[in-house]
One Martini backbone bead per residue (centre of mass of N, CA, C, O) as a GRO file, in nm:
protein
  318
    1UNK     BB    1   7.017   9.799  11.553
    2UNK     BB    2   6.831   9.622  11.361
    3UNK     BB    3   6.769   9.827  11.164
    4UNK     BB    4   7.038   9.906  11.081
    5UNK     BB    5   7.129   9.575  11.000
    6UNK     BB    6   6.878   9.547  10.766
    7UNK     BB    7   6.950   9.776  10.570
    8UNK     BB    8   7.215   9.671  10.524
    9UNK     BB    9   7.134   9.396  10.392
   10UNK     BB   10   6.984   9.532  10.185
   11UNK     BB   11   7.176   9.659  10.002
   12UNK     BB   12   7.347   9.446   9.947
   13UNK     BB   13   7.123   9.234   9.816
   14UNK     BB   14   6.826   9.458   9.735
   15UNK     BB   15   6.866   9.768   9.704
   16UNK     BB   16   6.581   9.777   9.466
   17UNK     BB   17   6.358   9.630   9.655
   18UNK     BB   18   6.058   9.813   9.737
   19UNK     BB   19   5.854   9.571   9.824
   20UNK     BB   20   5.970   9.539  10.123
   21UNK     BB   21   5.943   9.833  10.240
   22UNK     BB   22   5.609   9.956  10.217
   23UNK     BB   23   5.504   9.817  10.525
   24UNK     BB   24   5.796   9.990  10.659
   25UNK     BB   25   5.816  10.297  10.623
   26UNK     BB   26   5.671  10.419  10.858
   27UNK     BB   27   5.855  10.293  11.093
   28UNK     BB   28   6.125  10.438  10.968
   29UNK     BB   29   6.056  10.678  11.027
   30UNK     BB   30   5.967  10.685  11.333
   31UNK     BB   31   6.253  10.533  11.425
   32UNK     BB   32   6.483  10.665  11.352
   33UNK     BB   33   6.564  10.880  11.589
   34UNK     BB   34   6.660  10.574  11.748
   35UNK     BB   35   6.886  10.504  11.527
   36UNK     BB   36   7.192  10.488  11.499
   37UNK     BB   37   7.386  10.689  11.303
   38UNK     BB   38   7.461  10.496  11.112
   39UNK     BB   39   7.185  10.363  11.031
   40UNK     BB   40   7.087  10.662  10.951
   41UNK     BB   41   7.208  10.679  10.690
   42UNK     BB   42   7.124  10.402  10.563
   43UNK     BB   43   6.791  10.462  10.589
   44UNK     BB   44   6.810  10.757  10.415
   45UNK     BB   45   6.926  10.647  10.150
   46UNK     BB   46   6.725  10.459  10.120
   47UNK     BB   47   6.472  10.652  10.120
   48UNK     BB   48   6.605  10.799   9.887
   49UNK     BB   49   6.534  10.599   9.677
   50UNK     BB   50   6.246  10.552   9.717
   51UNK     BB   51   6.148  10.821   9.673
   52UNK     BB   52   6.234  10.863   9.371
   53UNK     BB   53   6.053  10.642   9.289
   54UNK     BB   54   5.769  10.690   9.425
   55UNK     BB   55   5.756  11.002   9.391
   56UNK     BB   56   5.733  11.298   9.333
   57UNK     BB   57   5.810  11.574   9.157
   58UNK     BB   58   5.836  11.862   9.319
   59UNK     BB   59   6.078  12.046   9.186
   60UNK     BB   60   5.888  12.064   8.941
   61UNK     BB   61   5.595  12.170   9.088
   62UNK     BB   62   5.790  12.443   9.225
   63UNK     BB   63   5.897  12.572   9.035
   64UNK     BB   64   5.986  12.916   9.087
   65UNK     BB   65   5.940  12.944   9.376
   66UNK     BB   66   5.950  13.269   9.580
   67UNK     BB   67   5.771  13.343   9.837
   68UNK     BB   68   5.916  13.215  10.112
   69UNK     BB   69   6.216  13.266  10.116
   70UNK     BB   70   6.276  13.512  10.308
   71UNK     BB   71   6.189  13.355  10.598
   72UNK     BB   72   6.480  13.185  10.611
   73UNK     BB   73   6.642  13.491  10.716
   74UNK     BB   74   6.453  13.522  10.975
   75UNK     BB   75   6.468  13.450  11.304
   76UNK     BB   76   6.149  13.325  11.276
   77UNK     BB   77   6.203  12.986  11.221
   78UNK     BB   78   5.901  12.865  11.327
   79UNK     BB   79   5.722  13.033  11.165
   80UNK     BB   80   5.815  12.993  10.882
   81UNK     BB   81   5.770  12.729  10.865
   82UNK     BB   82   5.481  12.683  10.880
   83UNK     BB   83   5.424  12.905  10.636
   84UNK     BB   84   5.549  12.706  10.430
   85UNK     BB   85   5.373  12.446  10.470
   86UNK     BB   86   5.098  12.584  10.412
   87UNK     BB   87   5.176  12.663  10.158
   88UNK     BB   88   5.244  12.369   9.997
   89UNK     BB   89   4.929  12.286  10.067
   90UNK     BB   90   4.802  12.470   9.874
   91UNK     BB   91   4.934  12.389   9.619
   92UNK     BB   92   5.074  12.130   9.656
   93UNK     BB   93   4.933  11.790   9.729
   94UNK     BB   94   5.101  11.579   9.899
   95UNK     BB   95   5.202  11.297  10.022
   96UNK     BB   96   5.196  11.208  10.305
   97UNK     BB   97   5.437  11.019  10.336
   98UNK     BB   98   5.614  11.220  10.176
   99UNK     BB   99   5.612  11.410  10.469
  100UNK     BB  100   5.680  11.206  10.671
  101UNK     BB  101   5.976  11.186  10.578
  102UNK     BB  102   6.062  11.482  10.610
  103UNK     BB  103   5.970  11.486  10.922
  104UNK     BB  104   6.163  11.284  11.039
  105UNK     BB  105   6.474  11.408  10.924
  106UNK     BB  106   6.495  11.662  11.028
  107UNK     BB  107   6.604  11.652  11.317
  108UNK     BB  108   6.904  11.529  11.187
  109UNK     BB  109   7.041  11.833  11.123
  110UNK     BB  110   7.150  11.838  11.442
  111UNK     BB  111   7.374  11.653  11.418
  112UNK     BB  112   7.693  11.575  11.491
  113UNK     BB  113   7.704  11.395  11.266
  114UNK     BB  114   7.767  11.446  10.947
  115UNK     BB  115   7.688  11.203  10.767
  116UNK     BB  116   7.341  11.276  10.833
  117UNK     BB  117   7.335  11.572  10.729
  118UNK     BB  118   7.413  11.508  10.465
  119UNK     BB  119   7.181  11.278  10.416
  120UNK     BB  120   6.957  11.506  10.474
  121UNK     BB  121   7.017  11.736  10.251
  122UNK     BB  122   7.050  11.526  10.021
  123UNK     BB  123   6.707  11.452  10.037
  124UNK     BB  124   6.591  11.724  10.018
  125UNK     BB  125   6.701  11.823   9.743
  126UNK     BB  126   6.513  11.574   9.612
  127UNK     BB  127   6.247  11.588   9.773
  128UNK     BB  128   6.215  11.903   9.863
  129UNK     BB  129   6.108  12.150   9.769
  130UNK     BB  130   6.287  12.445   9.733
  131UNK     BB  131   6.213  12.617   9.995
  132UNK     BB  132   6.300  12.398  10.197
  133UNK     BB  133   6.580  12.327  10.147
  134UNK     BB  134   6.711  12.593  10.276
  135UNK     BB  135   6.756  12.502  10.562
  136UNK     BB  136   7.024  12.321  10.479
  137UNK     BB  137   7.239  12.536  10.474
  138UNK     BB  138   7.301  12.559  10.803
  139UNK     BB  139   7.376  12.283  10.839
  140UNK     BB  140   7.586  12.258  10.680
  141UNK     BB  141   7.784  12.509  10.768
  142UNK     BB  142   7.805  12.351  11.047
  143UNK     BB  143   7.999  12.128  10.934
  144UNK     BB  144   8.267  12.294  10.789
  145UNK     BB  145   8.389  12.309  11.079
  146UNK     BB  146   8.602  12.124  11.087
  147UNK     BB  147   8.806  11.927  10.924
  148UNK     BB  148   8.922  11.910  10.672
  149UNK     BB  149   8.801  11.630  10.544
  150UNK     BB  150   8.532  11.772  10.606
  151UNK     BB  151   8.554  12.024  10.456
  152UNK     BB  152   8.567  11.886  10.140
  153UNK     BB  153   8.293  11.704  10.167
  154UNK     BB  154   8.105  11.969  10.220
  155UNK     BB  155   8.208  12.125   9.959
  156UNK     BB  156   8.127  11.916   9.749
  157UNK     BB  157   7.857  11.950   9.796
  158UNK     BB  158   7.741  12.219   9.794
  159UNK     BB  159   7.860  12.277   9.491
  160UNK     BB  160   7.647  12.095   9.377
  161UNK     BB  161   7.392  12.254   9.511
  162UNK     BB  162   7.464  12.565   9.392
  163UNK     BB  163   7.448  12.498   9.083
  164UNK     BB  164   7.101  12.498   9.136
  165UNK     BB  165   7.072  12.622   9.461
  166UNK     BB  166   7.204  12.900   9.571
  167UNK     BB  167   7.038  13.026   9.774
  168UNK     BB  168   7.106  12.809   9.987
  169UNK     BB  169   7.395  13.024  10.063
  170UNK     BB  170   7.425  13.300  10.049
  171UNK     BB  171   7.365  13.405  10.356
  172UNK     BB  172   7.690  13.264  10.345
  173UNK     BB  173   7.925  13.385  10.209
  174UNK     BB  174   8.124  13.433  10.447
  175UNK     BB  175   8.209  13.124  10.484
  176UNK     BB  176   8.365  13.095  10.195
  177UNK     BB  177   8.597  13.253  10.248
  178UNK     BB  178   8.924  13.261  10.216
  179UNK     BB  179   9.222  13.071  10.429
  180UNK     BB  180   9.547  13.048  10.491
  181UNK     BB  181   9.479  12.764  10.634
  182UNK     BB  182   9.404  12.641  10.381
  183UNK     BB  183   9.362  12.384  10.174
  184UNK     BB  184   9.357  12.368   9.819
  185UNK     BB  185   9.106  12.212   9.797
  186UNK     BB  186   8.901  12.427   9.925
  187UNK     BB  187   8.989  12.696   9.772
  188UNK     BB  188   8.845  12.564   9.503
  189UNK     BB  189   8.570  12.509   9.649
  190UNK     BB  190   8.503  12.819   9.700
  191UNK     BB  191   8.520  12.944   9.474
  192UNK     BB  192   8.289  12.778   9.302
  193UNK     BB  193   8.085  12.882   9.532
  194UNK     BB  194   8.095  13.157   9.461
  195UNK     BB  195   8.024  13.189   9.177
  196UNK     BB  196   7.716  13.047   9.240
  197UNK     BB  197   7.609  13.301   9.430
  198UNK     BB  198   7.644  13.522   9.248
  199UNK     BB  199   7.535  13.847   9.235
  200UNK     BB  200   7.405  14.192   9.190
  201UNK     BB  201   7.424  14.205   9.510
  202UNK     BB  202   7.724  14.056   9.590
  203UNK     BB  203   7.964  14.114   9.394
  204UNK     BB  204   8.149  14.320   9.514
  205UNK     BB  205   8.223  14.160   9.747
  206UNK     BB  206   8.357  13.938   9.572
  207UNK     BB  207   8.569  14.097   9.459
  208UNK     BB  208   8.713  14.214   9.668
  209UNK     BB  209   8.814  13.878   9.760
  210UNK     BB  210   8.980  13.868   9.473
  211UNK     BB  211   9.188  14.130   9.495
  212UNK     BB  212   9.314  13.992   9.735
  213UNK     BB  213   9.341  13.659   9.590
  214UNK     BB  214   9.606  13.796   9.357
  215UNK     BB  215   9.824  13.913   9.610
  216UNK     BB  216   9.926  13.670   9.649
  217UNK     BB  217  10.159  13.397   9.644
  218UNK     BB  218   9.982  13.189   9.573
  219UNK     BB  219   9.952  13.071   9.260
  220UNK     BB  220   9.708  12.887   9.264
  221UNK     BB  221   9.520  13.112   9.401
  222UNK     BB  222   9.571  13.300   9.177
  223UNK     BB  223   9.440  13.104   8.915
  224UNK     BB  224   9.174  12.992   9.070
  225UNK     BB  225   9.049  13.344   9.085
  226UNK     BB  226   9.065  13.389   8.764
  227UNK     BB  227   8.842  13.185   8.691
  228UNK     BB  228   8.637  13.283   8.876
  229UNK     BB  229   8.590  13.550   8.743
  230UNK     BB  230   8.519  13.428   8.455
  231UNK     BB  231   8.263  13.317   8.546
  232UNK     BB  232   8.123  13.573   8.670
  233UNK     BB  233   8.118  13.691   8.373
  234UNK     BB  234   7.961  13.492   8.260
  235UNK     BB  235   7.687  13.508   8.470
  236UNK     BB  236   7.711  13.869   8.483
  237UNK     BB  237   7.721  14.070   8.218
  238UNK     BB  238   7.705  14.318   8.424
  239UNK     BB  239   8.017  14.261   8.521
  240UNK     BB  240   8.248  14.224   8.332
  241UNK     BB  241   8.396  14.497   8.306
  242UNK     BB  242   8.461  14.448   8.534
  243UNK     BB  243   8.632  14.190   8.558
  244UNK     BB  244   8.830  14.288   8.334
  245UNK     BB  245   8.994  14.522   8.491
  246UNK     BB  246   9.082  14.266   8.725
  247UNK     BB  247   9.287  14.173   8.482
  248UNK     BB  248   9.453  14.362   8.331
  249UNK     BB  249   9.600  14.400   8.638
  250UNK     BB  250   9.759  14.143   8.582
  251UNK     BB  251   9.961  14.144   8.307
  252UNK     BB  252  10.201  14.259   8.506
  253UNK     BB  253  10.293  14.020   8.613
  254UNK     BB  254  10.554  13.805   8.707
  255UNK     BB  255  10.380  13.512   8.634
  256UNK     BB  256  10.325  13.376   8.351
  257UNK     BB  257  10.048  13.186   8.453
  258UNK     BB  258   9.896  13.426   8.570
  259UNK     BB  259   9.904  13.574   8.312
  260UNK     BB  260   9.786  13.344   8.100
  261UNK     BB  261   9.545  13.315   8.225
  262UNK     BB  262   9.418  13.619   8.200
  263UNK     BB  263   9.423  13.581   7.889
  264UNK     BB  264   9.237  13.401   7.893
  265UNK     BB  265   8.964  13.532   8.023
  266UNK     BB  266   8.990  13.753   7.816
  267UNK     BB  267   8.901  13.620   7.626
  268UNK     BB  268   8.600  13.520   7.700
  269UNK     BB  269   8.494  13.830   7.715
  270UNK     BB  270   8.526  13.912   7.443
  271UNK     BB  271   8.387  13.731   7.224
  272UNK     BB  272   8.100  13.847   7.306
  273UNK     BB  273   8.205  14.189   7.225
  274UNK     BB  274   8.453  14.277   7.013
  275UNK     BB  275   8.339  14.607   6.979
  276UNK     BB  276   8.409  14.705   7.274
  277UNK     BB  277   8.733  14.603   7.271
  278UNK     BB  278   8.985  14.787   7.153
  279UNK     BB  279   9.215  14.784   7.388
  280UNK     BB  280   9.234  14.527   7.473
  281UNK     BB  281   9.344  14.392   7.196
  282UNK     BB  282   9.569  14.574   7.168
  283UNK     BB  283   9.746  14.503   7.445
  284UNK     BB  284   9.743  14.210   7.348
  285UNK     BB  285   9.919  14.245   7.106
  286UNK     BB  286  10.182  14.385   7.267
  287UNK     BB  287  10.236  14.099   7.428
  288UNK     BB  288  10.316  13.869   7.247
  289UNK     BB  289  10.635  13.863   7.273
  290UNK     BB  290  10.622  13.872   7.578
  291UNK     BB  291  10.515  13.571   7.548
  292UNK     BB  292  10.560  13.203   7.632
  293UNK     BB  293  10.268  13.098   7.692
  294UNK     BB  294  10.101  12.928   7.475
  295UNK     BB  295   9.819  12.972   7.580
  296UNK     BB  296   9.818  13.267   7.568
  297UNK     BB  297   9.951  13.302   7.277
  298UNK     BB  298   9.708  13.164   7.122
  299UNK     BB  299   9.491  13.381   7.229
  300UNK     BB  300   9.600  13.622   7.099
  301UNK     BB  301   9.609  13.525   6.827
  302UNK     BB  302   9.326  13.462   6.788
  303UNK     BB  303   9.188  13.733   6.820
  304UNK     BB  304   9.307  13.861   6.621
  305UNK     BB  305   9.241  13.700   6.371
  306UNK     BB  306   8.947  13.722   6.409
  307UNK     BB  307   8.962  14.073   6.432
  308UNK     BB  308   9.122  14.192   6.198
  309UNK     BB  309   8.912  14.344   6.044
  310UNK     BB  310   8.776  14.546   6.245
  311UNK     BB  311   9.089  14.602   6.348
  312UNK     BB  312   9.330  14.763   6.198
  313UNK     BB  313   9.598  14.676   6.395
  314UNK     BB  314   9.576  14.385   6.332
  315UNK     BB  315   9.776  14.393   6.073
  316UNK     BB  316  10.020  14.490   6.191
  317UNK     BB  317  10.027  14.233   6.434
  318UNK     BB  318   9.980  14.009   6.203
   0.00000   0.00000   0.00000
């Protein structure tokens, strides 16, 4: 109680006087664990900014590493956890103190509290080599279940950290697939997770899912899988073409606002490669008429005129 009472005046009075801490390191690492919930918060957070002062940046030390990434996906989650470490000791020389603080906050990741594991999970992300932090994917995802506010703020990290290492979330897909009882700012942060970990192997299932939340009755998350869509094409272009094909099947909806997103990122695929897609511009091009939202139409003419070189209907319906 003392020690998390004295780390919270330090964060108010002097949060970045580091000089004061480093006699007392070594022990706030030791008694963490000793130390009640909220205190082990405030702790965390100082040592997280402690570490990121004063250790080397190992995510790029380590960066590209994927030996034994495959190992945090297998059963054997405690030989794996040690041949892990040996491989990064083999590697990179890390500062003992700095793996003093790894191994300290480790075992908070089981913790009760959301925000414990939050910040330990946060912590790993910033100092710890990339394949270490794969760790924290199963600890996030066991704290997303629980209330709504708390699992829009394990969403809003999770997206935050699949933006740059997807790996760490990816075996874990089907827990982000939307739920009807979800509300929409929940459902609009796993589609952007499901975008961020979508990979060459993995995106059938996922194009399944948004197949699915197209022909919901809710307009707003059948927009928002829309751009979800039009994001998966952008980042993996040998799936375009799917993608493209289950938005072209969108143009007949019923939905003004819903047309009109597809008409948007049927743009944004068509740009790649415009000398590809000469149905999918004829198309576009007899919707003009009877498209009546501006940012659609807007988009429509915009490919004739770039394009209408190119294709002869160009000049027809230009």
């Amino acid at each position: 109680m003392v020690l998390g009472s004295a780390i919270a005046a330090f964060n108010e009075v002097c949060p970045d006087n580091f000089e004061l801490i480093h006699q007392h390191f070594r022990k706030l690492c030791h008694l963490l664990v000793d130390t009640n919930e909220w205190g082990q918060i405030m702790i965390i957070n100082m040592l997280l900014r402690y570490g990121r002062a004063m250790f080397m940046d190992v995510t790029e030390a380590e960066k590209g590493d994927q030996l034994k990434e495959a190992a945090f996906y297998s059963d054997e989650e405690e030989n794996s956890d040690n041949e892990l470490e040996k491989s990064s000791e083999s590697k990179y020389e890390m500062d003992p103190d700095h793996r003093l603080l790894l191994k300290s906050v480790l075992p908070l990741c089981q913790s009760r509290n959301t925000g414990v594991v939050l910040a330990v999970a946060t912590l790993y992300f910033h100092l710890a080599p990339p394949y270490e932090s794969q760790k924290m994917g199963k600890s996030l995802v066991r704290i997303m279940r629980g209330s709504n506010e708390v699992q829009y703020v394990v969403l809003a990290n999770i997206a935050t950290m699949a933006a740059t290492r997807p790996s760490m979330f990816t075996p874990y897909m089907k827990e982000f697939f939307v739920r009807s009882s979800e509300p929409s700012y929940c459902r609009v942060l796993k589609l952007e997770i499901l975008t961020h970990i979508a990979t060459a192997g993995n995106i059938s299932v996922i194009m399944k899912e948004f197949k699915t939340y197209v022909k919901s009755d809710d307009e707003a998350l059948v927009t928002a899988t829309i751009q979800a869509i039009g994001r998966c094409a952008a980042r993996l272009p040998d799936v375009a073409d799917q993608c493209l094909r289950s938005l072209m099947h969108l143009l007949g909806a019923r939905s003004e606002n819903v047309v009109a997103e597809a008409v948007i990122e049927i743009k944004k695929i068509v740009q790649t490669h415009p000398d590809e897609h000469d149905e999918v511009l004829t198309t576009l091009a007899k919707m003009m008429d009877s498209t009546v939202v501006p940012s659609a139409r807007s988009s429509i003419v915009w490919l004739i005129g770039q394009y209408c070189k190119v294709y002869r209907y160009g000049y027809r319906y230009g």
